[in-house]
C-alpha positions in Angstrom: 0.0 0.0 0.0 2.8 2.3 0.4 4.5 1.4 -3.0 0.8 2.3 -4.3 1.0 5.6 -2.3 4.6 7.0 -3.1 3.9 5.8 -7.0 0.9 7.9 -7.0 3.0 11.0 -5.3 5.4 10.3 -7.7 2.9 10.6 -10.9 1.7 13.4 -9.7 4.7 14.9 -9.2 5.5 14.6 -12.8 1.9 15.8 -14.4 2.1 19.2 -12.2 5.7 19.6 -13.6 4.6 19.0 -16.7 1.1 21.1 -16.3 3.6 24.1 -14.7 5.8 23.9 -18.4 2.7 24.3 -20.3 0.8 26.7 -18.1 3.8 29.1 -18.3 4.4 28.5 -22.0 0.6 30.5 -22.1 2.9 33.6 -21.9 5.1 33.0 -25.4 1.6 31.7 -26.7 -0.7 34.8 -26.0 -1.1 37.1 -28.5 -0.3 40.6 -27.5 2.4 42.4 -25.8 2.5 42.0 -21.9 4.1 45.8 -21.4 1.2 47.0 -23.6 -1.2 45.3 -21.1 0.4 47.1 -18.1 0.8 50.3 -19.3 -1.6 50.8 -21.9 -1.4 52.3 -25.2 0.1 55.4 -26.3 3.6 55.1 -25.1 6.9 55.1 -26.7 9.1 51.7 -28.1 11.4 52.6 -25.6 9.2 52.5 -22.4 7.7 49.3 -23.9 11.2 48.4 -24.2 12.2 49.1 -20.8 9.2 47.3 -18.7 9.8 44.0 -21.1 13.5 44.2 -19.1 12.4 44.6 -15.9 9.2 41.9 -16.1 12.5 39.7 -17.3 10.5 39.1 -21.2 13.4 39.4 -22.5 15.5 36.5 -21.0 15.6 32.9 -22.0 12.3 30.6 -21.2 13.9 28.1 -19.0 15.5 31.1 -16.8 12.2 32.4 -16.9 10.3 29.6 -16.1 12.9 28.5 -13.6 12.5 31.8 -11.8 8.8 31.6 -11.6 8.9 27.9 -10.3 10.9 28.7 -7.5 9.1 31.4 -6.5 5.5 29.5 -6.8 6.8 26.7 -5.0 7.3 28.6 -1.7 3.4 30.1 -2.6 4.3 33.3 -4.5 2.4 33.4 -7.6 3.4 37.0 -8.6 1.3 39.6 -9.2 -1.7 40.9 -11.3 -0.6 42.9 -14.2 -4.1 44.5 -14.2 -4.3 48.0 -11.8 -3.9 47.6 -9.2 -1.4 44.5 -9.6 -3.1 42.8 -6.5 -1.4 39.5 -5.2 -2.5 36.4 -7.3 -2.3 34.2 -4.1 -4.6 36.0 -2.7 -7.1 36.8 -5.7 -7.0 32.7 -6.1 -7.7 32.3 -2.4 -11.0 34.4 -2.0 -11.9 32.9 -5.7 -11.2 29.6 -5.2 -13.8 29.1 -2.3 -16.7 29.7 -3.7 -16.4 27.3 -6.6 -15.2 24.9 -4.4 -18.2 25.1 -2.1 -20.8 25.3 -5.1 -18.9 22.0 -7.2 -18.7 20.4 -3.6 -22.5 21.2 -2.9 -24.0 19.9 -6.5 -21.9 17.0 -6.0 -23.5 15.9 -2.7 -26.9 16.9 -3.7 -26.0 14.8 -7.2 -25.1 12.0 -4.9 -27.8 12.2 -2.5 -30.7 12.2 -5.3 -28.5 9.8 -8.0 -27.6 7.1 -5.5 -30.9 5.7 -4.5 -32.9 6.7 -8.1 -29.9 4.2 -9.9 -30.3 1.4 -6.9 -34.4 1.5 -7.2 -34.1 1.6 -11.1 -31.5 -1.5 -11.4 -33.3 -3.6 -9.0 -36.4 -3.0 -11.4 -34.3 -3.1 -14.6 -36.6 -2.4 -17.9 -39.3 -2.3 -15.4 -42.0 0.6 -15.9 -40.1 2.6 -13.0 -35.9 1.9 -14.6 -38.1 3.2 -17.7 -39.1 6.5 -16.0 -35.9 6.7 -14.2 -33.8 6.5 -17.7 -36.0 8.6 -19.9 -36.2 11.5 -17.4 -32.0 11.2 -16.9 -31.8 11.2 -20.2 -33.7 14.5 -20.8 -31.4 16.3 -18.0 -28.9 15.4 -19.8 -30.1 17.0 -23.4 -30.7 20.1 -21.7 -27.7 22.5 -21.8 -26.3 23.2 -18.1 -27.5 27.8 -19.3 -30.4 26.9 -20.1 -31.1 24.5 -16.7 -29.4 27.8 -14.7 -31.9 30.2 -16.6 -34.9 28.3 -16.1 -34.3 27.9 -12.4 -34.0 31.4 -12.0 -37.0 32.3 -13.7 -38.9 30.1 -11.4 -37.3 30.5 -7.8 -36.2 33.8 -7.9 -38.1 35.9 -10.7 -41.3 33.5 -10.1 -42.0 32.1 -6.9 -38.9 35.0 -5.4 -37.5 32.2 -2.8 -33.5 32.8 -3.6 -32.1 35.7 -4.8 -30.2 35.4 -7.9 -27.1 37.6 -8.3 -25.7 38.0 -4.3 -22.9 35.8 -2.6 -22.3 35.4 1.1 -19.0 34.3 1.8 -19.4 31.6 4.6 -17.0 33.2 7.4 -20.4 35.5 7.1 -22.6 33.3 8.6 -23.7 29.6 7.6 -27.1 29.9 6.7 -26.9 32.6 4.5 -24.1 31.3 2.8 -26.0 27.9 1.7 -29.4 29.9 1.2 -27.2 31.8 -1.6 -25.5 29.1 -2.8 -28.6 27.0 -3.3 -29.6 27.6 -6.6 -25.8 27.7 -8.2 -25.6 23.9 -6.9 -28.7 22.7 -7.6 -28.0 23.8 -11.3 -24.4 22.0 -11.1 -26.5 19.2 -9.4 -29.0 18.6 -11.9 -26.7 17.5 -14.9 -24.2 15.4 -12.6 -27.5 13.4 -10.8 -28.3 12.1 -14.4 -24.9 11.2 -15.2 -24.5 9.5 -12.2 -27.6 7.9 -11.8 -26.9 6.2 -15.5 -23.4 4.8 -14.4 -24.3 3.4 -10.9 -27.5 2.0 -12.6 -25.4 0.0 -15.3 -22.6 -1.3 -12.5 -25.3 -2.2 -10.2 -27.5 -4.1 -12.8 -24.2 -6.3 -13.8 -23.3 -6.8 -10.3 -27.1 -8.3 -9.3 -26.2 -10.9 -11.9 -23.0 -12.0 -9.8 -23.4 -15.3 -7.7 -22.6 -13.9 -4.5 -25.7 -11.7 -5.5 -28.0 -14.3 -5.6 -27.1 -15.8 -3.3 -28.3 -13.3 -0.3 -31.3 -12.9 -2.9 -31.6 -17.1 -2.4 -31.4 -16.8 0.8 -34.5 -14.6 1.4 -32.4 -11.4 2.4 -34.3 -7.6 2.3 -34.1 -6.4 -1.0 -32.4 -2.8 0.6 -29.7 -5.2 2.7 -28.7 -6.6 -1.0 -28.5 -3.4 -2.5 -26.8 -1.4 0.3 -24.4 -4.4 2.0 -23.4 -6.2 -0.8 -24.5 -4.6 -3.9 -23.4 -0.8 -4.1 -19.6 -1.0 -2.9 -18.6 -3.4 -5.8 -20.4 -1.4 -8.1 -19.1 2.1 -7.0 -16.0 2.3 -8.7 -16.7 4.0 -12.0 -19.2 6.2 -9.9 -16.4 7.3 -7.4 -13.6 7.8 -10.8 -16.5 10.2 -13.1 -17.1 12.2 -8.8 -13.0 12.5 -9.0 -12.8 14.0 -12.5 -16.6 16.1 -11.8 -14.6 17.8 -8.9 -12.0 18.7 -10.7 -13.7 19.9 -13.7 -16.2 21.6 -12.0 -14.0 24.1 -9.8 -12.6 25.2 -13.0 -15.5 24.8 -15.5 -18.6 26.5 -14.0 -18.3 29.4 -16.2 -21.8 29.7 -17.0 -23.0 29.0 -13.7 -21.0 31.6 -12.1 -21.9 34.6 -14.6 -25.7 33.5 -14.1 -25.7 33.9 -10.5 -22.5 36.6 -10.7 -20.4 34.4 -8.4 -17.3 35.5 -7.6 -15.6 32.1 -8.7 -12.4 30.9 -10.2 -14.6 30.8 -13.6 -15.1 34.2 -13.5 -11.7 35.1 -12.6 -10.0 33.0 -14.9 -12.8 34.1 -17.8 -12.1 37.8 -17.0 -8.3 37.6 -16.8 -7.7 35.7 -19.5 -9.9 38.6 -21.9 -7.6 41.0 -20.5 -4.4 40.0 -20.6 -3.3 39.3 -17.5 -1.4 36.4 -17.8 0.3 35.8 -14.5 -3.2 35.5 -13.1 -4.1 32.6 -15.5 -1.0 30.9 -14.9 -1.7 30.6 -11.0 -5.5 30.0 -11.3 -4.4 27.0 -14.2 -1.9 25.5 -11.9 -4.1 25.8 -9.0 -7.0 24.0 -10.5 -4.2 21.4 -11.7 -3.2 20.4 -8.6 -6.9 19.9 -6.9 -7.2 17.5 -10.3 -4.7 15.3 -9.8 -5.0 14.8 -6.1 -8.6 14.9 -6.3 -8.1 11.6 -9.0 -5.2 10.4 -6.5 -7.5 10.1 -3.3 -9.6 8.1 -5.8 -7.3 5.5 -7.0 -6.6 5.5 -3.4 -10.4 4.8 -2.1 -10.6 1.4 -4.5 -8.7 -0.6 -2.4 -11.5 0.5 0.1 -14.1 -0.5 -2.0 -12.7 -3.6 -3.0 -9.9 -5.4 -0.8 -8.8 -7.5 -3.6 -6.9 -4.4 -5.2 -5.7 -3.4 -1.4 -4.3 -7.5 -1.6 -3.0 -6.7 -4.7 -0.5 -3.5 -3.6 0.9 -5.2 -0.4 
């Protein structure tokens, strides 16, 4: 098991090494001129000239890039380029936060609502109820994750005016108001995620009720919800527990849309708004954030199998 661990340190020691190469390289990548960006247009070649020396533009890539790993390494991501050049680090710390909490939130909700609907629909496979269960995932899924958001706010807060729409309470704020505003953002996350996951767990659970072990406890006159939860749902869990690795992941980096509907103050939006202006040191800490709550996020999964299944815990010792 500790092989298993240290080889997984190890991998992910090389995919943030590589991810840091290529997040850096956005700079030689980006259109545009950097010096422009800070100090705006209407200045002289020489000015421009100067600033590209002192941002260090002008020296090789690897000294560049060796200089900026060091220095992001011991947590110093440099500085905006955008007035007033605040402190990346801290710009990704009050972002990061609130997508956190929102992917975190849809995800349980997802989980919460997915786990039971694919556990009641396998054990009634091509039953009237695995029918409903499959056709109505199946529409969440066809509808586009903008037009979920906008239809949710037309109806809680423009309709029936139970959540407000565009307002964020950070949670150091107070608990209650931070969920009560953070409601509708995860439920629209929620709603594409319980589909997807609902459809997974269903087909792993419906191949594992065929297995012997399976039919035995069913033999054996055994509750139909002690089948499903004891010896049933861990077996079946792993492609459930890989796609809630790579939703996390995605999600803290990918709720875009979500964020601008509900103006959330999220690493979307930051990462949307820096990127359209320029401001590339932002992008590269927000990029290699994200990065790194990926690939331990997927770590701590490839970990958890060998608790769901102690045959691949045998396997690593």
């Amino acid at each position: 098991m500790a092989r298993g661990v240290l080889k997984r340190l190890a991998e992910i020691a090389v995919v943030l090494f590589v991810v840091s190469v290529g997040t850096f390289a956005l700079v030689d990548l980006t259109p545009g001129d950097p010096a422009i960006t800070v100090l705006g247009e209407g200045h002289t070649p020489a000015e421009y000239a100067a600033l590209r020396e002192e941002m260090g533009l002008n020296d090789p890539f690897l000294v560049r890039y060796g200089s900026w790993l060091g220095s992001a390494l011991q947590g110093d991501l440099g500085a905006s380029l955008i007035p007033p050049n605040s402190d990346v680090a801290e710009r990704i710390a009050a972002a990061l936060p609130v997508s956190a909490e929102v992917a975190v939130l849809g995800l349980v909700m997802a989980l919460v609502v997915s786990v039971p609907l694919a556990m009641w629909s396998a054990y009634h496979a091509d039953g009237r109820v695995d029918r409903i269960i499959s056709a109505g995932t199946f529409g969440v899924l066809s509808v586009p994750s903008f037009l979920a958001g906008l239809l949710i706010i037309m109806v809680f807060s423009n309709q029936l005016g139970w959540f407000p729409r565009a307002e964020w309470v950070r949670l150091g704020e107070g608990l209650g108001g931070n969920l009560y505003h953070a409601f509708l953002p995860a439920l629209t996350i929620a709603l594409a995620e319980t589909a997807m996951f609902t459809r997974i767990l269903r087909g792993d659970l419906i191949t594992t009720l065929q297995e012997d072990f399976i039919l035995a406890a069913k033999a054996k006159g055994m509750p139909a919800a002690r089948v499903l939860f004891s010896d049933a749902l861990r077996p079946s869990s792993f492609s459930l527990i890989t796609l809630l690795g790579i939703s996390l992941g995605r999600l803290i980096g990918s709720t875009v849309i979500v964020e601008y509907l509900f103006a959330l103050p999220g690493m979307g939006t930051l990462i949307i708004g820096s990127a359209d202006k320029g401001d590339f040191p932002m992008v590269q800490g927000a990029v290699l954030v994200i990065a790194l709550i990926y690939v331990l996020a997927n770590a701590l999964i490839d970990l958890s199998y060998g608790y769901l299944d102690p045959r691949i815990r045998r396997a690593h010792v």
